[in-house]
Biopython code that builds the backbone (N, CA, C, O; Angstrom):
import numpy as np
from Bio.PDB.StructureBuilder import StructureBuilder

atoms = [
    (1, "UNK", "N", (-34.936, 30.933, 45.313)),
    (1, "UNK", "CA", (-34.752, 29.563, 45.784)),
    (1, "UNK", "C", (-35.178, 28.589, 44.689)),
    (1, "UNK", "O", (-36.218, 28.637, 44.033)),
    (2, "UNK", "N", (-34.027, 27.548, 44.596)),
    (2, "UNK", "CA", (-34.710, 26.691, 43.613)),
    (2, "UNK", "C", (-35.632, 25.811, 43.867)),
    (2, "UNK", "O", (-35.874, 25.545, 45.044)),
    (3, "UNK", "N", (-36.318, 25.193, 42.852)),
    (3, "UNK", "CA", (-37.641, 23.965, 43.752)),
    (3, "UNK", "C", (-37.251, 22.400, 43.127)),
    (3, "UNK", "O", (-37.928, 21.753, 42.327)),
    (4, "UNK", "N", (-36.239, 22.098, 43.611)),
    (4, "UNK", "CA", (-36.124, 21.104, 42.911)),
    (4, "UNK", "C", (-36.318, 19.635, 44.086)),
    (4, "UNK", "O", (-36.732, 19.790, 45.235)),
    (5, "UNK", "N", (-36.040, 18.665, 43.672)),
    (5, "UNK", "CA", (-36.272, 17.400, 44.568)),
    (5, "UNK", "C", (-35.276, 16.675, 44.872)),
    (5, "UNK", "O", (-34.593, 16.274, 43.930)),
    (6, "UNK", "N", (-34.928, 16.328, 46.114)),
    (6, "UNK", "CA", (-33.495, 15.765, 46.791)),
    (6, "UNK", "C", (-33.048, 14.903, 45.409)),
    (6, "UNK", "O", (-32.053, 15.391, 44.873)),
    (7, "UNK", "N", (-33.499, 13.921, 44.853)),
    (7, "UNK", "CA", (-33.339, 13.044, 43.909)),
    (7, "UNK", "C", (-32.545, 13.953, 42.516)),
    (7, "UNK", "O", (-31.582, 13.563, 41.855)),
    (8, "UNK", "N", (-33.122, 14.930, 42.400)),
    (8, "UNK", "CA", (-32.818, 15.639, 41.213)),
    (8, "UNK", "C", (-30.990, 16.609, 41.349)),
    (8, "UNK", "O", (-30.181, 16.921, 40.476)),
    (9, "UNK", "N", (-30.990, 16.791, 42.813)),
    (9, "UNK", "CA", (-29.664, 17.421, 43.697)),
    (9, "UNK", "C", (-28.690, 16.504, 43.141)),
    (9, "UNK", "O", (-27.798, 16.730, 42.324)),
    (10, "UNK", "N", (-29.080, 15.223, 43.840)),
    (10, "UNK", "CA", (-28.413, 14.137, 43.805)),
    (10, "UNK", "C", (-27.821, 13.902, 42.366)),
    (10, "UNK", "O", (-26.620, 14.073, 42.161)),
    (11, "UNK", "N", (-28.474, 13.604, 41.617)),
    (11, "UNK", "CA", (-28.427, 13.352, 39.755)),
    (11, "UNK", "C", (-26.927, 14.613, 39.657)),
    (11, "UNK", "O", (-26.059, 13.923, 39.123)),
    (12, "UNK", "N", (-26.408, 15.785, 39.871)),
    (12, "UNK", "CA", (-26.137, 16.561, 39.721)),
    (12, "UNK", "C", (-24.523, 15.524, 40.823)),
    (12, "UNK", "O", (-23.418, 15.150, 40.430)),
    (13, "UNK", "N", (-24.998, 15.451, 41.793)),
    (13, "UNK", "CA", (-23.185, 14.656, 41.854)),
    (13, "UNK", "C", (-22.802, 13.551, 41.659)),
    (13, "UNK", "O", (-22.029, 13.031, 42.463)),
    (14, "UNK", "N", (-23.225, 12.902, 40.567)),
    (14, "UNK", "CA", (-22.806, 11.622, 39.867)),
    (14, "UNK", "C", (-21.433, 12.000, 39.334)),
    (14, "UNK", "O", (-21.105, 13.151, 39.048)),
    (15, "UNK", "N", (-20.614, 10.856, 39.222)),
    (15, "UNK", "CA", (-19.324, 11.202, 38.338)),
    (15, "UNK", "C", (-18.160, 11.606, 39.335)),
    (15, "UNK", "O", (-17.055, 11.597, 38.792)),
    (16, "UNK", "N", (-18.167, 12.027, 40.939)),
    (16, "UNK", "CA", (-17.685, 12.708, 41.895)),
    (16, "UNK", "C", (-16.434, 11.306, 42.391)),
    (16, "UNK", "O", (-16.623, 10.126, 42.094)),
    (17, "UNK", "N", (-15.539, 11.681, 42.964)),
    (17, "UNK", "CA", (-14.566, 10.242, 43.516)),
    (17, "UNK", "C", (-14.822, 10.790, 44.877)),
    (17, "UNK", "O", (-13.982, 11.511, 45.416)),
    (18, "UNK", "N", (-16.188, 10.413, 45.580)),
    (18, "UNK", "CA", (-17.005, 10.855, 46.959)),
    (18, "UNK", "C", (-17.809, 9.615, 47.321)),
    (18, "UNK", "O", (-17.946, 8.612, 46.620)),
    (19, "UNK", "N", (-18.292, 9.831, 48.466)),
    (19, "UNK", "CA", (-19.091, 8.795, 49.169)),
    (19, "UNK", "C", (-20.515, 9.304, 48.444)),
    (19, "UNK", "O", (-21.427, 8.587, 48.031)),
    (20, "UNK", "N", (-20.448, 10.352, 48.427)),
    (20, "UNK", "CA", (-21.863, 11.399, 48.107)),
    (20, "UNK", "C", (-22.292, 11.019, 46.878)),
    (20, "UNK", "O", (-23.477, 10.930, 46.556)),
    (21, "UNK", "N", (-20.917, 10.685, 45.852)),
    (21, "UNK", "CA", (-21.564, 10.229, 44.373)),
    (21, "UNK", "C", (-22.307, 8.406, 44.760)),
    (21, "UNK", "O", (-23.430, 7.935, 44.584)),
    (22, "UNK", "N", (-21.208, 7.909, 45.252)),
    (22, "UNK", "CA", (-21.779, 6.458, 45.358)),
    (22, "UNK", "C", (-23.435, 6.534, 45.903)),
    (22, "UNK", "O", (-24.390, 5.862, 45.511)),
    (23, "UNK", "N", (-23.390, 7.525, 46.869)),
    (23, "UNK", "CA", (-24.926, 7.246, 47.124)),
    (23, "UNK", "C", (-25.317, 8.149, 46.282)),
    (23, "UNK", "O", (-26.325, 8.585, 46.837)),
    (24, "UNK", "N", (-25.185, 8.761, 45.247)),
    (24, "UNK", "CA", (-25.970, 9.188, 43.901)),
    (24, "UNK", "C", (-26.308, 8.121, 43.254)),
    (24, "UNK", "O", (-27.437, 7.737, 42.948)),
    (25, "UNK", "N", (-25.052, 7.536, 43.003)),
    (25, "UNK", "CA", (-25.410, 6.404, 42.038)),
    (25, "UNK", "C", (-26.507, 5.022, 43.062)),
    (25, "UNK", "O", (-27.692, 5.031, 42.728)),
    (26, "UNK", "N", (-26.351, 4.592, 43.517)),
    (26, "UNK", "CA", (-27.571, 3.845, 44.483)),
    (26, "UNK", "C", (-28.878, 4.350, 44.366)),
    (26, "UNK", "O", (-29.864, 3.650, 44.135)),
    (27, "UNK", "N", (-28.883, 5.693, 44.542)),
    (27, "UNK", "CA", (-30.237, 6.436, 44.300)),
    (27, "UNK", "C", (-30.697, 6.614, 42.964)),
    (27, "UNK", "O", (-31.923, 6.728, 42.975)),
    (28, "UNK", "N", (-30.122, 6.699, 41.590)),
    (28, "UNK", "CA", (-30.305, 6.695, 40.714)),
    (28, "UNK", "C", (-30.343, 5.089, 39.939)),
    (28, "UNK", "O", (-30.455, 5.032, 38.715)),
    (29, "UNK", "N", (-30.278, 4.300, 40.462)),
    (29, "UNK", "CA", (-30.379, 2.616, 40.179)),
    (29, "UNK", "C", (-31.276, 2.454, 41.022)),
    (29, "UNK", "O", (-31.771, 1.388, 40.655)),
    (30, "UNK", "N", (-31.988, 2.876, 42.158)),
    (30, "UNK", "CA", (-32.826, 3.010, 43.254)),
    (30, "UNK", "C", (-34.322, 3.092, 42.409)),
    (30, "UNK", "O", (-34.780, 4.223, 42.249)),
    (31, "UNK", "N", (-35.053, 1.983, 41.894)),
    (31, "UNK", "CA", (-36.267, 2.456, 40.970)),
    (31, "UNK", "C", (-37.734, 2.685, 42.065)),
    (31, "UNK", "O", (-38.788, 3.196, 41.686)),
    (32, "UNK", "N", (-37.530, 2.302, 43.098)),
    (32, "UNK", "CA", (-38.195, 2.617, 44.761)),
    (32, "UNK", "C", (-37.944, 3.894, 45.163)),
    (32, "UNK", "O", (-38.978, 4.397, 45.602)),
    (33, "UNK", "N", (-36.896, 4.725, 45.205)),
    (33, "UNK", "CA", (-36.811, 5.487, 45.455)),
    (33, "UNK", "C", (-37.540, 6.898, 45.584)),
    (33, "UNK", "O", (-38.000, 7.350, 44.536)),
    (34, "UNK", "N", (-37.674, 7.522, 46.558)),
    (34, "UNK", "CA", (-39.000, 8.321, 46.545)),
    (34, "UNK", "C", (-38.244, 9.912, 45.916)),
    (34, "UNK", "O", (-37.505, 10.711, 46.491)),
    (35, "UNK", "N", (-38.881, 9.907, 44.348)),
    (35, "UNK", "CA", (-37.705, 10.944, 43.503)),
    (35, "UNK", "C", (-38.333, 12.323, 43.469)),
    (35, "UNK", "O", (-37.885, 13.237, 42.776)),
    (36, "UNK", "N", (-39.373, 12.422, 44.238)),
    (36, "UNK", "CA", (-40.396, 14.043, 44.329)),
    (36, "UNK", "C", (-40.518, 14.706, 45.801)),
    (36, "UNK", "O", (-41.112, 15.674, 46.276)),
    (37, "UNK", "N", (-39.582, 13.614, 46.319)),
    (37, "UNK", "CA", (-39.494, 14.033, 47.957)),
    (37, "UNK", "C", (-38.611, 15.194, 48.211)),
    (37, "UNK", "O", (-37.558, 15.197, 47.572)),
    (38, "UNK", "N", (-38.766, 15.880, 48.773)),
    (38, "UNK", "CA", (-37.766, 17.316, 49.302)),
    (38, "UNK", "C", (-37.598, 17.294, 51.000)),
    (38, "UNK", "O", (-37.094, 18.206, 51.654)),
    (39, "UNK", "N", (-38.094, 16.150, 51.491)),
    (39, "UNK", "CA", (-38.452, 16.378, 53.200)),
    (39, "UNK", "C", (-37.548, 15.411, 53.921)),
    (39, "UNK", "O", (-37.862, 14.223, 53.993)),
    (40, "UNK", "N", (-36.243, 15.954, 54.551)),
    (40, "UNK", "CA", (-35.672, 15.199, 55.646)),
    (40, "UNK", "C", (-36.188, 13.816, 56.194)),
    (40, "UNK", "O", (-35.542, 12.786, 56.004)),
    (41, "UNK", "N", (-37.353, 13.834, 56.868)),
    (41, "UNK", "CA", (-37.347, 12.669, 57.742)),
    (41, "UNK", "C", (-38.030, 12.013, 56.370)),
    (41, "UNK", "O", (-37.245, 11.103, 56.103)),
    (42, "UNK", "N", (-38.863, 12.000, 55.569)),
    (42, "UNK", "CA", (-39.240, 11.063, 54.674)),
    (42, "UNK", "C", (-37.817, 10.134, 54.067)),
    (42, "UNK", "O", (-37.397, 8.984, 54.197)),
    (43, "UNK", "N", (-37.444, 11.230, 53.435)),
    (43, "UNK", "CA", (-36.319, 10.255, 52.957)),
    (43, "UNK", "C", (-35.123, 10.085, 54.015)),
    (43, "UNK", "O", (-34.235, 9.351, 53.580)),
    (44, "UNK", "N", (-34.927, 10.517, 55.110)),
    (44, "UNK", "CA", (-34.016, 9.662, 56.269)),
    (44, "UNK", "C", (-34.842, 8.467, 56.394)),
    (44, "UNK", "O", (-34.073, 7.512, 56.504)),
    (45, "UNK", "N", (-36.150, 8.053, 56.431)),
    (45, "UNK", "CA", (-36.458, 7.178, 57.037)),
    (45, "UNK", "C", (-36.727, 6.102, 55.784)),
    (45, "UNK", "O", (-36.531, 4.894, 55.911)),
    (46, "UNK", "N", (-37.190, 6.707, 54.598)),
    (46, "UNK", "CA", (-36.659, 5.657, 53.417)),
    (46, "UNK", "C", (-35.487, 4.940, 53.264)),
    (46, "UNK", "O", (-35.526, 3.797, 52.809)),
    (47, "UNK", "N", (-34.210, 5.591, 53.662)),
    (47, "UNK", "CA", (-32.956, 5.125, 53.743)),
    (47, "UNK", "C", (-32.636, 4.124, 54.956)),
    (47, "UNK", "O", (-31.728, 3.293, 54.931)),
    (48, "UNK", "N", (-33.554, 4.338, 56.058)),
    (48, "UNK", "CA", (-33.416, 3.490, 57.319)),
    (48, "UNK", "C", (-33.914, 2.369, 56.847)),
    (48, "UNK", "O", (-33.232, 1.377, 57.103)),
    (49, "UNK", "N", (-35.237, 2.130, 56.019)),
    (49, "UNK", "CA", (-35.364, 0.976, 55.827)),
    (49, "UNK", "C", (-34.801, 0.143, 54.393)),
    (49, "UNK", "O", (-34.675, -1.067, 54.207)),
    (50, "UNK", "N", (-34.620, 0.899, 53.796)),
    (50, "UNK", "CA", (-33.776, 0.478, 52.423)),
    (50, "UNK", "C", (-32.411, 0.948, 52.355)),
    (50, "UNK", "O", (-32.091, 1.672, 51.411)),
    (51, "UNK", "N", (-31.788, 0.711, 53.007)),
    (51, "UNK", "CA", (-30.061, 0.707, 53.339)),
    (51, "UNK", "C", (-29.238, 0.311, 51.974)),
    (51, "UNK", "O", (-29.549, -0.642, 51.258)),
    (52, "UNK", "N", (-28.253, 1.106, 51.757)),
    (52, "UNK", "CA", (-27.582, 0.818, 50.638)),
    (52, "UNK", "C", (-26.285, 0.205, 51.263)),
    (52, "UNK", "O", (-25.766, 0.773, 52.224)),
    (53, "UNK", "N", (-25.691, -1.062, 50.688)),
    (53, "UNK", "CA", (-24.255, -1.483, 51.186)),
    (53, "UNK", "C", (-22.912, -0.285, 51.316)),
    (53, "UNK", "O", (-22.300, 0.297, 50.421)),
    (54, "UNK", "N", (-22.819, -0.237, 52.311)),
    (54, "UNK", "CA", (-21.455, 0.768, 52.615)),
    (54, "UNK", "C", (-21.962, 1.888, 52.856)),
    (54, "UNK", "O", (-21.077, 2.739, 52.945)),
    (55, "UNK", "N", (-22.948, 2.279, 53.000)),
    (55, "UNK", "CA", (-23.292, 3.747, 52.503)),
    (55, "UNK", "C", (-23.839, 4.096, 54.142)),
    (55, "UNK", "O", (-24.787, 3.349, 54.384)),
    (56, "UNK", "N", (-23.548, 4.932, 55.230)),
    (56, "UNK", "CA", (-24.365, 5.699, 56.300)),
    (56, "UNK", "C", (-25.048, 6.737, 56.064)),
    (56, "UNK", "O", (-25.033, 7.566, 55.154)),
    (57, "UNK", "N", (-25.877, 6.552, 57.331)),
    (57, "UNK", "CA", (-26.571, 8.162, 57.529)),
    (57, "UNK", "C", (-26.293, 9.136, 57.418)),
    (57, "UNK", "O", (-26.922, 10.180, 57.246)),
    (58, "UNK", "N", (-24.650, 8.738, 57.562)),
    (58, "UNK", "CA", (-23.810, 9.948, 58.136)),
    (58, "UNK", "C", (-24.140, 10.950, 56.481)),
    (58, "UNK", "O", (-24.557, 12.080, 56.230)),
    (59, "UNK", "N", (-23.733, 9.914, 55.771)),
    (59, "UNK", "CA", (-23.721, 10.147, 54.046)),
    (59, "UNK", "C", (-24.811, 11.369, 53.452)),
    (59, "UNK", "O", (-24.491, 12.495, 53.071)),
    (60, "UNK", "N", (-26.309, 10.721, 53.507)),
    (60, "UNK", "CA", (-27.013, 10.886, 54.210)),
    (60, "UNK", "C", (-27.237, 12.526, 54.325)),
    (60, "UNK", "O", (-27.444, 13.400, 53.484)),
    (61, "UNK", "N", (-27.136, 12.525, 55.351)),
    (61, "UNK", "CA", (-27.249, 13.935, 56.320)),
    (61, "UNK", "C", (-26.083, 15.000, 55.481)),
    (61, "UNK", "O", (-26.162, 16.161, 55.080)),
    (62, "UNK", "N", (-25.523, 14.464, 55.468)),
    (62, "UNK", "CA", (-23.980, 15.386, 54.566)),
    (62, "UNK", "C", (-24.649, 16.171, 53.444)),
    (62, "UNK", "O", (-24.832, 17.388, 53.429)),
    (63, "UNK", "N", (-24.981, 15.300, 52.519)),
    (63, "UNK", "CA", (-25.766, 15.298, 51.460)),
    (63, "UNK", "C", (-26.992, 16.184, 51.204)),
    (63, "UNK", "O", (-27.310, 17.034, 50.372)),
    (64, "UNK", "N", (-27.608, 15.539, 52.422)),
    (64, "UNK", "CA", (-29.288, 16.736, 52.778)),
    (64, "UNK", "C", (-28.558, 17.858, 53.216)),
    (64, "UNK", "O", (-29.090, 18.635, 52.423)),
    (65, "UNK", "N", (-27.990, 18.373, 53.663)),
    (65, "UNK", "CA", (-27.409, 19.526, 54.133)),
    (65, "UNK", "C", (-27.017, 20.683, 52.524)),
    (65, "UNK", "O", (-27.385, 21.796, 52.149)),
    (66, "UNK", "N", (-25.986, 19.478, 51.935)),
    (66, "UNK", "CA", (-25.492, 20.617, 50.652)),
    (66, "UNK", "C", (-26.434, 20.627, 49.770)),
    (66, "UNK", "O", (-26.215, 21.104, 48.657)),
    (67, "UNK", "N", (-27.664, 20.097, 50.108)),
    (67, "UNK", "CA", (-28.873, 19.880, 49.328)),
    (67, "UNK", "C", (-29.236, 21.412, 49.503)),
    (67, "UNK", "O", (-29.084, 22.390, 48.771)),
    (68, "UNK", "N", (-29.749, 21.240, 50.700)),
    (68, "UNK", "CA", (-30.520, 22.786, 51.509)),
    (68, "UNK", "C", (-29.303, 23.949, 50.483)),
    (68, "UNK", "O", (-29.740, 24.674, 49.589)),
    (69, "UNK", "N", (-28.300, 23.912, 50.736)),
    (69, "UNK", "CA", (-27.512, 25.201, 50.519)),
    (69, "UNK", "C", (-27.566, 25.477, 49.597)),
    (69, "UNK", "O", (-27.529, 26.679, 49.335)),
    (70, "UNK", "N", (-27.710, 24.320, 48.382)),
    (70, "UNK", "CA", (-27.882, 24.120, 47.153)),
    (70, "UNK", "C", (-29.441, 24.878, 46.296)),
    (70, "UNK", "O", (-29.701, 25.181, 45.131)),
    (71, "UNK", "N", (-30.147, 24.940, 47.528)),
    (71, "UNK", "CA", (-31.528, 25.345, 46.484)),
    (71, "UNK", "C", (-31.317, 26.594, 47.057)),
    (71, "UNK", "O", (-31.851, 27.479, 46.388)),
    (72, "UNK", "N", (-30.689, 27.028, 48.128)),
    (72, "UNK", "CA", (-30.996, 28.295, 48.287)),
    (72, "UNK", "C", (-29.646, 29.364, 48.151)),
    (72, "UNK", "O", (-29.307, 30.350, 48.806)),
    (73, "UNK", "N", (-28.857, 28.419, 46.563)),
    (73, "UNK", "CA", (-28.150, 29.489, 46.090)),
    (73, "UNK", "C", (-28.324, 29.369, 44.065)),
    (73, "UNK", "O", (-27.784, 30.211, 43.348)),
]
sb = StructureBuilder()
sb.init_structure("model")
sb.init_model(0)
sb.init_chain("A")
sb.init_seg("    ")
for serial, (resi, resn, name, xyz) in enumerate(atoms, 1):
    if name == "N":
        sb.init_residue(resn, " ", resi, " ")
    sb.init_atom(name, np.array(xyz, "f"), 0.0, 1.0, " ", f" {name:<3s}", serial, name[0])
structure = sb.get_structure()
C-alpha cells in the first residue's frame, strides 16, 4: 500500500479534460489547503467550508474513492 496524501493523489491528475483535474488544479493553487491529510471527513469538511466555484462534493467523493484504489494498487 502506498502512503501517500490525498493532496499528493491529486498533483498526479492535473493536465486531465475532467472535473477531477479542475479540482486538482483548485487544490494545488489552494495554499490553505490541508496537503498531509489522508482522512475523508477532514478534508470533506475542509471543502464544505472552503468551496471551490463549480466544483461539488459529488467531485469530491469521486476523487476520494480513486484515491483509496489508488494507494492500494
Amino acid at each position: 500500500m502506498k502512503d501517500y496524501s490525498y493532496y499528493q493523489y491529486m498533483k498526479t491528475r492535473t493536465g486531465e479534460k475532467s472535473e477531477a483535474s479542475t479540482l486538482a488544479e483548485f487544490i494545488k493553487n489552494d495554499t490553505m489547503f490541508p496537503k498531509q491529510e489522508t482522512e475523508y471527513q477532514e478534508l470533506s469538511e475542509y471543502l464544505e467550508q472552503n468551496p471551490y466555484p463549480a466544483i461539488t462534493l459529488t467531485t469530491f467523493d469521486e476523487t476520494y474513492r480513486d484515491y483509496q484504489d489508488w494507494l492500494n494498487h
